[in-house]
C-alpha positions in Angstrom: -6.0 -2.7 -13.6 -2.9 -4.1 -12.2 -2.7 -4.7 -8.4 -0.1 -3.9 -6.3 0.6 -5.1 -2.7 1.8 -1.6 -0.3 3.3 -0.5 2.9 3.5 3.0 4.7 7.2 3.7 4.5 6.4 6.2 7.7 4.4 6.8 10.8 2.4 8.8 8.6 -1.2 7.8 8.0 -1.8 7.2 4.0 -5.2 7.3 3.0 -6.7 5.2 0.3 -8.8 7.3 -1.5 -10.8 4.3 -3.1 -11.8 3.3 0.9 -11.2 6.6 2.4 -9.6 4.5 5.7 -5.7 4.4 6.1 -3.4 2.1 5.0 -2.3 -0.6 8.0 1.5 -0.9 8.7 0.7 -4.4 7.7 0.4 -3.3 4.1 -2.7 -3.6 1.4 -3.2 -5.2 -1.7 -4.6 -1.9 -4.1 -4.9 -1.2 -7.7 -2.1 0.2 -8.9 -2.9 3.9 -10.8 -1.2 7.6 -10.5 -2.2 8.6 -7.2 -0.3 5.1 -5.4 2.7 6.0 -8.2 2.7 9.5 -6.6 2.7 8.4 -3.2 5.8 6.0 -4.0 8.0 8.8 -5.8 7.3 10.7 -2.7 8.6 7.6 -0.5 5.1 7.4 1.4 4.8 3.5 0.3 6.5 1.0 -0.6 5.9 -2.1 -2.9 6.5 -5.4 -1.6 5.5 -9.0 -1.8 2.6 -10.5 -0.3 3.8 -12.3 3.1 2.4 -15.5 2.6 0.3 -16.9 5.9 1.9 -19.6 7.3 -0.4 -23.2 7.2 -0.7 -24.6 10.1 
């Protein structure tokens, strides 16, 4: 399956149902399937890039 790296567009906590713990504001890297494509046409999540960590 394709992954997908998402955010909480809310204060609203989205639980993952694969880890059954909430997403962090931060954002999470997830397989991508029906339930995270519901939860974006609801605006719940959004997908983003990755921040890459910065090398010190």
């Amino acid at each position: 399956m394709k992954k997908i790296f998402i955010k909480p567009t809310t204060d609203l906590l989205i639980i993952d149902p694969e880890t059954n713990c909430p997403i962090p504001k931060e954002g999470v890297e997830v397989e991508d399937g029906q339930y995270w494509q519901r939860r974006l046409l609801d605006r719940d999540i959004t997908i983003e890039e990755p921040k890459k960590s910065k090398k010190q």
